[in-house]
C-alpha positions in Angstrom: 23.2 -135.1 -105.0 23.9 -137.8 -102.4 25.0 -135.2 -100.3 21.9 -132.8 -100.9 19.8 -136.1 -99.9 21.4 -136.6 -96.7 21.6 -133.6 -95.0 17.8 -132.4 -96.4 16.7 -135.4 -94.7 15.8 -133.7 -91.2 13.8 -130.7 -93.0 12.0 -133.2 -94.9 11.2 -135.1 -91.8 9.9 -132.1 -89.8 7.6 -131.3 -93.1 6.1 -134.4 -92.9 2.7 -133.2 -92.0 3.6 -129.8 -93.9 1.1 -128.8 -96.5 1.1 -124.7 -97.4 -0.6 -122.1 -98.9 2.1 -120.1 -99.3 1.8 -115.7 -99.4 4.4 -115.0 -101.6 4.1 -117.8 -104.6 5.7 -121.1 -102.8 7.5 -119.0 -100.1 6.1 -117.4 -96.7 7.0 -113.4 -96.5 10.1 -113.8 -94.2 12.8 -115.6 -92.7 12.2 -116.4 -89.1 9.7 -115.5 -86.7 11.2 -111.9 -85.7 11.2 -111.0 -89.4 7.8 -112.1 -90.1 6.5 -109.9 -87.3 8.7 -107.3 -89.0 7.1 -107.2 -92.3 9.4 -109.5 -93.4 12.3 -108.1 -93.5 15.3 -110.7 -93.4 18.4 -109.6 -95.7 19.5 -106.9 -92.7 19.3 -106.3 -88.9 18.0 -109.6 -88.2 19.2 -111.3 -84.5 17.6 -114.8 -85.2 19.6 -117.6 -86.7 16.7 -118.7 -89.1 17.2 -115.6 -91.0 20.4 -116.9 -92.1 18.9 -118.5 -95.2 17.7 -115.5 -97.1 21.0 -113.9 -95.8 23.7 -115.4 -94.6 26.2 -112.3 -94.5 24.3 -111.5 -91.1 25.5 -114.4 -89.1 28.7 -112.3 -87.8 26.0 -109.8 -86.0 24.0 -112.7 -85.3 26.5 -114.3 -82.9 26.5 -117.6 -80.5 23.3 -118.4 -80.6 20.1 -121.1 -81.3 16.5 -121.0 -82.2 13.2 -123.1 -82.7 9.9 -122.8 -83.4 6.7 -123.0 -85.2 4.6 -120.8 -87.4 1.1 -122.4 -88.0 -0.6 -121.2 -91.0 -4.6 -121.4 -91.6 -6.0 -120.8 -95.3 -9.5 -120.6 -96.2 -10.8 -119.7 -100.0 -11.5 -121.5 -102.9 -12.2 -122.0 -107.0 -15.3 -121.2 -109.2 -15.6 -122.4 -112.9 -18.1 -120.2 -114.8 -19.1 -120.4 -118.5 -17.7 -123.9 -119.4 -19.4 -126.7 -121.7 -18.4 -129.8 -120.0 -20.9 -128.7 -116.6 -22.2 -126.1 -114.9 -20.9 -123.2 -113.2 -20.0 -124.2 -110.1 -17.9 -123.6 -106.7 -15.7 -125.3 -105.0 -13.9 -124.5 -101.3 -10.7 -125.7 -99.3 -11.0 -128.1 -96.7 -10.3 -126.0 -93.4 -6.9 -127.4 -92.2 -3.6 -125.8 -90.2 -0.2 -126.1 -91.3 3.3 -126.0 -88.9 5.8 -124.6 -90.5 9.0 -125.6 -88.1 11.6 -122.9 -87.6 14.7 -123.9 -86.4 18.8 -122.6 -86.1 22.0 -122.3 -84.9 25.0 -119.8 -85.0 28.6 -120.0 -83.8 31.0 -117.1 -84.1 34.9 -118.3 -84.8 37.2 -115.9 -83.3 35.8 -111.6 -84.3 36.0 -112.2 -88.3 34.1 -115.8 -89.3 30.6 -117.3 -88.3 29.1 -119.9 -89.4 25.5 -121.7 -88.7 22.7 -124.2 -90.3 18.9 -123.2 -90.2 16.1 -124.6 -91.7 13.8 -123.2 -94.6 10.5 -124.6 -95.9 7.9 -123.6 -98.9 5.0 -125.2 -100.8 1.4 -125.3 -102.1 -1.2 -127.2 -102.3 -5.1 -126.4 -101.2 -7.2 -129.5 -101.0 -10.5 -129.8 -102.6 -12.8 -131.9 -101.3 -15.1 -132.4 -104.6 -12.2 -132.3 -107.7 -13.0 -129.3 -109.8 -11.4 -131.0 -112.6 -14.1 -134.4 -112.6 -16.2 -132.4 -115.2 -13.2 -132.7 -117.4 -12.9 -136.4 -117.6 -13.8 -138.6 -120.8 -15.2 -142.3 -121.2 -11.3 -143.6 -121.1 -10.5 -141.8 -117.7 -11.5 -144.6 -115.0 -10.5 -143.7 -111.3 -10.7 -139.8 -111.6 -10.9 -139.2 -108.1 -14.0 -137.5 -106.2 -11.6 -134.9 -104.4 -8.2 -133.1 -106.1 -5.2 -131.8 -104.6 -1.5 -131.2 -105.3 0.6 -131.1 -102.2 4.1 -129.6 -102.9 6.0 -129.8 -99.9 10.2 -128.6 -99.9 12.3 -128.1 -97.1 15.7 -128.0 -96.5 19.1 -126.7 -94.9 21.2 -123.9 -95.2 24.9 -124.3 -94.6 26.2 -121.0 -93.3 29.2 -119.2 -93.7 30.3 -115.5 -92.9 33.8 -113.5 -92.9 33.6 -110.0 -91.5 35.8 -108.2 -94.3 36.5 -104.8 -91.7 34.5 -103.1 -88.6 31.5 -102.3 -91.0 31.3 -104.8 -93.7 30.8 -108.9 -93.8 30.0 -111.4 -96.6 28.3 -114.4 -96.5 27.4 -117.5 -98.6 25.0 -120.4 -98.2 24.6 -123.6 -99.2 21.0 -124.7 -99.7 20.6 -128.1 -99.7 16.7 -129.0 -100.6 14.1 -132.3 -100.2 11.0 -131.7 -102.5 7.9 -134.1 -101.6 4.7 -133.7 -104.3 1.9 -135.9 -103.9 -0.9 -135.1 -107.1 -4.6 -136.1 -106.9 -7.4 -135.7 -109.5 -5.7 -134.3 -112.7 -6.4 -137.2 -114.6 -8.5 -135.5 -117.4 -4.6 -134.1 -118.1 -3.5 -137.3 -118.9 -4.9 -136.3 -122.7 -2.7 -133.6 -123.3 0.6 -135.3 -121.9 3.3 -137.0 -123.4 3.8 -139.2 -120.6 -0.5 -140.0 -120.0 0.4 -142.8 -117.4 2.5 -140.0 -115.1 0.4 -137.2 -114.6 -1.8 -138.3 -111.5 -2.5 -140.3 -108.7 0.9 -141.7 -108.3 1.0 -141.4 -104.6 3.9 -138.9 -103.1 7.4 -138.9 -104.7 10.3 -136.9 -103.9 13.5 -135.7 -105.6 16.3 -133.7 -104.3 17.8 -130.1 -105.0 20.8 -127.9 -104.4 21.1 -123.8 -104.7 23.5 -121.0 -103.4 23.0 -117.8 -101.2 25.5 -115.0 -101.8 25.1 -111.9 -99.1 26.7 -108.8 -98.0 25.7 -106.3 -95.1 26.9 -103.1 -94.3 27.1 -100.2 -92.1 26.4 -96.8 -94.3 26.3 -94.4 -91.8 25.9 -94.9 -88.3 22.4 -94.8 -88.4 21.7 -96.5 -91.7 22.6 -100.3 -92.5 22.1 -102.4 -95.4 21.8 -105.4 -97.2 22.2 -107.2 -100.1 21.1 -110.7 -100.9 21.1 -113.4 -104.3 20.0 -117.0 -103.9 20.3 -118.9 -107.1 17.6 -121.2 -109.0 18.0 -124.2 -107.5 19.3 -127.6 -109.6 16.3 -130.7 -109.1 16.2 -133.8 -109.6 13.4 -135.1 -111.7 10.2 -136.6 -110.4 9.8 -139.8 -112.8 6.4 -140.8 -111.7 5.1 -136.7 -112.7 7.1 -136.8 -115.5 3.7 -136.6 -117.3 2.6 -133.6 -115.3 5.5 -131.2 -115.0 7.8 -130.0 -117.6 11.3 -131.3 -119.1 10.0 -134.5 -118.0 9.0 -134.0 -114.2 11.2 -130.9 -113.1 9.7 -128.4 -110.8 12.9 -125.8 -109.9 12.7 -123.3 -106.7 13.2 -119.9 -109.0 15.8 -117.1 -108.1 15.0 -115.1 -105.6 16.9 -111.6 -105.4 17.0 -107.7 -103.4 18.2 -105.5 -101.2 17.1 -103.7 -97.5 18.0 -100.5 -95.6 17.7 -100.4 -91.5 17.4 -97.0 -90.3 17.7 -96.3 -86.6 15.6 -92.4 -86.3 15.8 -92.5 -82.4 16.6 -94.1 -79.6 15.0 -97.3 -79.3 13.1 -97.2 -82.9 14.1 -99.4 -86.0 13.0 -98.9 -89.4 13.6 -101.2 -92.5 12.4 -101.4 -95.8 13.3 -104.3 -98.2 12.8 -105.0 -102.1 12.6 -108.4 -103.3 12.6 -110.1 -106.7 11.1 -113.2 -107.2 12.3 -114.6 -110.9 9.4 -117.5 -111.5 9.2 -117.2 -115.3 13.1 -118.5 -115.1 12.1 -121.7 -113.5 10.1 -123.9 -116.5 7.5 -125.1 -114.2 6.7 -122.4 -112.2 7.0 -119.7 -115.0 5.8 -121.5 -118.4 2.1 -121.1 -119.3 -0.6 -123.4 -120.3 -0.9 -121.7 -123.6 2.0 -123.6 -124.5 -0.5 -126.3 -125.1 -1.7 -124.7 -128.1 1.3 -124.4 -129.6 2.0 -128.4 -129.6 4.1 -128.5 -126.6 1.9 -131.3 -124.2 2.3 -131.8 -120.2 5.8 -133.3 -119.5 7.3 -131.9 -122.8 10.7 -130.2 -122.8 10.0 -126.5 -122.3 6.8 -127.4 -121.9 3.9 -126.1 -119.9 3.9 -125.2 -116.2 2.3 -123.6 -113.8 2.3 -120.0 -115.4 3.4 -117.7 -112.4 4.2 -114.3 -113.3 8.0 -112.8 -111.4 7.2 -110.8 -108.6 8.0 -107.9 -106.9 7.8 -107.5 -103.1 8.1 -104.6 -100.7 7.9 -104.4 -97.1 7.8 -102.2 -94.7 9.1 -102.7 -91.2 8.5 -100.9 -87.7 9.9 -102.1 -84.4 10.4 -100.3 -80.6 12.0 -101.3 -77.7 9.2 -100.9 -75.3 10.8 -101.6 -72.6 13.9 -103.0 -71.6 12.9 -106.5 -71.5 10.2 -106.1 -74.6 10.3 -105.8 -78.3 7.4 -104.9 -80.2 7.0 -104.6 -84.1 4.6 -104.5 -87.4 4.9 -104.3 -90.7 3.5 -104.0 -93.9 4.0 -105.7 -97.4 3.0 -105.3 -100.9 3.8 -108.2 -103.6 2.8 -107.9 -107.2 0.4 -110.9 -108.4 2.3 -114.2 -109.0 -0.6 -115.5 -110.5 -1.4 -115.1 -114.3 -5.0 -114.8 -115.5 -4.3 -116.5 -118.8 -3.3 -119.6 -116.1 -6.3 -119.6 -113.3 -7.2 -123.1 -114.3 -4.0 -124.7 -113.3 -3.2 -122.3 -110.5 -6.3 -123.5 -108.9 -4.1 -125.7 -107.3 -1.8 -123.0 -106.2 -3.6 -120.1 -105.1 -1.0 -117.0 -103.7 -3.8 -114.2 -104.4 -3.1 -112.1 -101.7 -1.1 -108.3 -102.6 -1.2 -107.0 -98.9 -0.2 -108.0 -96.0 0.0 -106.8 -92.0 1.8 -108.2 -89.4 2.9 -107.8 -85.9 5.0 -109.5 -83.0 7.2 -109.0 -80.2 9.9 -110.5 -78.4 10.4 -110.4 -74.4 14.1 -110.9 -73.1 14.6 -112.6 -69.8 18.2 -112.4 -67.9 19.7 -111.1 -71.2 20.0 -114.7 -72.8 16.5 -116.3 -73.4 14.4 -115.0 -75.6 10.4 -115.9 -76.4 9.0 -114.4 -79.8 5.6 -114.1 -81.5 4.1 -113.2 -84.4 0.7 -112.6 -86.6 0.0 -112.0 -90.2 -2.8 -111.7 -91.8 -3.5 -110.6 -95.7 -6.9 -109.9 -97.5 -8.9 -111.9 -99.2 -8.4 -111.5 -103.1 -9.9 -113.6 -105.9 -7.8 -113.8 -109.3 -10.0 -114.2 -112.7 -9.4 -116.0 -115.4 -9.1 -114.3 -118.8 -9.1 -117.1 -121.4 -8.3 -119.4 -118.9 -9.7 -123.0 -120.3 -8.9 -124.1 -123.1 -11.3 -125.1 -126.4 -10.1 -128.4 -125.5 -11.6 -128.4 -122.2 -14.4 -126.3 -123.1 -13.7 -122.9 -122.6 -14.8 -120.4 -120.1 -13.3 -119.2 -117.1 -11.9 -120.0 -113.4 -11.5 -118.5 -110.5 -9.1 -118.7 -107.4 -9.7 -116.9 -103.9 -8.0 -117.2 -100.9 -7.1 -115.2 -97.6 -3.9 -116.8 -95.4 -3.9 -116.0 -92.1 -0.7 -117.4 -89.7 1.3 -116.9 -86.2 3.8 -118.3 -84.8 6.1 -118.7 -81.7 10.2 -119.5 -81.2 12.4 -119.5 -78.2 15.9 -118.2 -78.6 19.0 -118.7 -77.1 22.0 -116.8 -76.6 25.4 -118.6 -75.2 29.3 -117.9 -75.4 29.1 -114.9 -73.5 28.0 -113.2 -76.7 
C-alpha cells in the first residue's frame, strides 16, 4: 500500500475542504464535466481525460490532451425522528454549505495503437447537523456527546491509465485506482453501547487509511453509426481505520463497492449524439456500505466482523444522454437519469448521515471550441427533492419509532481543456 499512499496523496490534498452529498450513493452521476452535462454518460464517446476513470479503454479516441476543473455541489435537506421514547418528534436540517469537487486529467497517445493518462476521481458523504439528532439517544455514562453530528467521508484518488487499440474499431483499457479515504465522525456516541470497540466509535478527530482497485474497459465501433462500451471496476482493497474500528465493520473497514455496465452512442444525423448507459452499483458486497443495522439484533455489535454498516441497497442507474453541435464552435447537451434507491428503509436512522434520496435527475452543459485546441465546458444538474421513511427504523434499544432523510442536490461546474500534439 505504500505505493497507493503516495500517489493518492495529490487527490487527497485537493479534497481537503471536500465534503459531499453525493447523487448516486458516495459517487456523483458522471465522469468529467462533459459527461455530467450528458446525463452522465462516461463508459463511451467521451473526449475529456477525466472520463478515463470510469473507462479507461477510451483514452485511444481521447488523444493528446489535458483537463481541469471544478464542479461545486450545494445540498440542502434534512432528518425527522417521529414516534420515539427517548424525546420528542423532532426535525433537524443541514447546515447550507458548497462543496468543490476538483476535476483534473491528462492523455498522451504512444504511436496509433497505445495511450495512456492519469485523472482524478473523488466521492463521499457527509451532511452536517447543526443540533445532533442522535443527543436524545445518550445515557448517564455518555459525557461529551456533542451538540452538533456529522460524518464526513471524504475519498479521492488517481487513476493510472492504460489503452491498446486491438484493430481500426476496437480498444481495451485498464486502470489502476489508487485511493486516499479521510472520515472524520461527530456525535455518535450513544453507539458507543452497542460496539465492540465503545472507545472507537466517535469523536476521534479525522483519520485516513488507504485503498487500491482496478478498471477493466472495452469500446467499440458496432456499426458506423452505433458505438459502445463496456466497463468493470472492482471493490476496492482498504486499509482499516483503527481509531473507527468501533463504528465500522470488520474492525474499521469502509470498501468503495463494484461498480459495473455498459453504454451505446448512436449518431441519428448529422451533428446529433445519442447515448444511453446502464450502471450497476454492487453496495451490499462492500460490508460497510451494504450490511444493515438489523444485524444488531442478531448479536453482531458496531465494529464486529460482518458486522453492521450502513445498509445501502445495490443500485441500478440509467441515463439518458442528448448532445448537438450547434454550431461549429458550440456544443450543447442534456440528459436525464434514473437510479433505483440506495437507501434502505429498515436503515433511515444510520443513513441519516448519508442521505442519496434523489431517483431523478436533469442536466445540461455545453462546450465552446476556440482555434480547434482550447476548449471551456459547463454544466448543471439538478435532482428533486425526495424524502426516504423509515420502516422499523430504530431499534427497541433506542426506543423505537421512525426517521426520516430528505434531500435535494443541486451542482455545476466548469473545466478548460486542452488539445496538443497535433491531435
Amino acid at each position: 500500500m505504500n505505493l497507493s499512499r503516495s500517489a493518492a496523496l495529490f487527490a487527497g490534498g485537493c479534497l481537503a475542504t471536500f465534503n459531499a452529498h453525493a447523487t448516486l450513493g458516495i459517487f456523483e452521476h458522471g465522469s468529467g464535466i462533459k459527461s455530467l452535462g450528458f446525463g452522465g454518460i462516461s463508459y463511451v464517446g467521451s473526449s475529456e481525460s477525466t472520463a478515463l476513470g470510469a473507462n479507461p479503454a477510451q483514452a485511444i479516441a481521447v488523444g493528446n490532451r489535458f483537463d481541469a476543473g471544478v464542479d461545486v455541489l450545494r445540498v440542502s435537506g434534512g432528518a425527522e425522528i417521529i414516534g420515539n421514547a427517548a424525546g420528542p418528534d423532532e426535525s433537524f436540517q443541514f447546515k447550507s454549505n458548497q462543496y468543490p469537487i476538483p476535476q483534473a486529467g491528462v492523455n498522451v497517445k504512444v504511436g496509433e495503437r497505445w495511450a495512456f493518462g492519469v485523472t482524478a476521481f473523488a466521492a463521499g458523504l457527509g451532511p452536517i447537523y447543526p443540533q445532533n439528532p442522535y443527543a436524545r439517544f445518550a445515557g448517564p455514562d455518555d459525557n461529551g456527546v456533542s451538540d452538533s453530528g456529522q460524518t464526513s467521508l471524504k475519498i479521492g484518488g488517481l487513476s493510472l491509465v492504460a489503452a491498446h487499440a486491438l484493430d481500426d474499431h476496437n480498444s481495451i483499457g485498464m486502470s489502476l485506482n489508487l485511493q486516499h479515504q479521510w472520515l472524520s465522525v461527530e456525535g455518535l456516541l450513544p453507539f458507543a453501547a452497542v460496539s465492540e470497540s465503545p472507545d472507537a466509535v466517535s469523536n476521534q478527530g479525522p483519520h485516513v487509511s488507504y485503498g487500491m482497485s482496478v478498471t477493466f474497459g472495452w469500446t467499440g465501433k458496432i456499426t458506423p453509426w452505433l458505438d459502445a462500451g463496456l466497463s468493470y471496476r472492482s471493490q476496492a482493497m482498504q486499509l482499516r481505520i483503527e481509531e473507527y474500528r468501533g463504528l465500522l465493520p470488520d474492525q474499521g473497514k469502509l470498501e468503495t463497492p463494484a461498480i459495473f455496465g455498459g453504454a451505446l452512442l448512436a449518431r441519428p444525423a448529422e451533428g446529433w449524439r445519442v447515448g444511453f448507459e446502464y450502471q450497476h452499483y454492487a453496495y451490499q458486497r462492500s460490508n460497510g456500505f451494504g450490511n444493515g443495522i438489523d444485524r444488531l439484533a442478531a448479536g453482531q455489535p458496531l465494529g464486529s466482523t460482518n458486522g453492521p454498516g450502513f445498509g445501502f441497497n445495490n443500485q441500478n442507474v440509467y441515463k439518458l444522454g442528448v448532445e448537438h453541435q450547434l454550431l461549429p464552435s458550440l456544443v450543447m447537451r442534456s440528459g436525464f437519469i434514473y437510479s433505483t434507491q440506495v437507501l434502505s428503509r429498515h436503515n433511515i436512522l444510520l443513513n441519516q448521515q448519508s442521505p442519496g434520496t434523489p431517483k431523478f435527475h436533469l442536466t445540461l452543459g455545453g462546450t465552446w471550441t476556440v482555434a480547434d485546441v482550447h476548449e471551456l465546458s459547463a454544466f448543471f444538474a439538478i435532482t428533486e427533492r425526495r424524502r426516504v421513511r423509515g420502516l422499523n427504523s430504530i431499534p427497541d434499544a433506542f426506543g423505537g419509532g421512525e426517521a426520516t432523510i430528505s434531500n435535494r442536490p443541486m451542482n455545476l461546474g466548469i473545466s478548460y481543456g486542452r488539445r496538443f500534439g497535433g491531435d
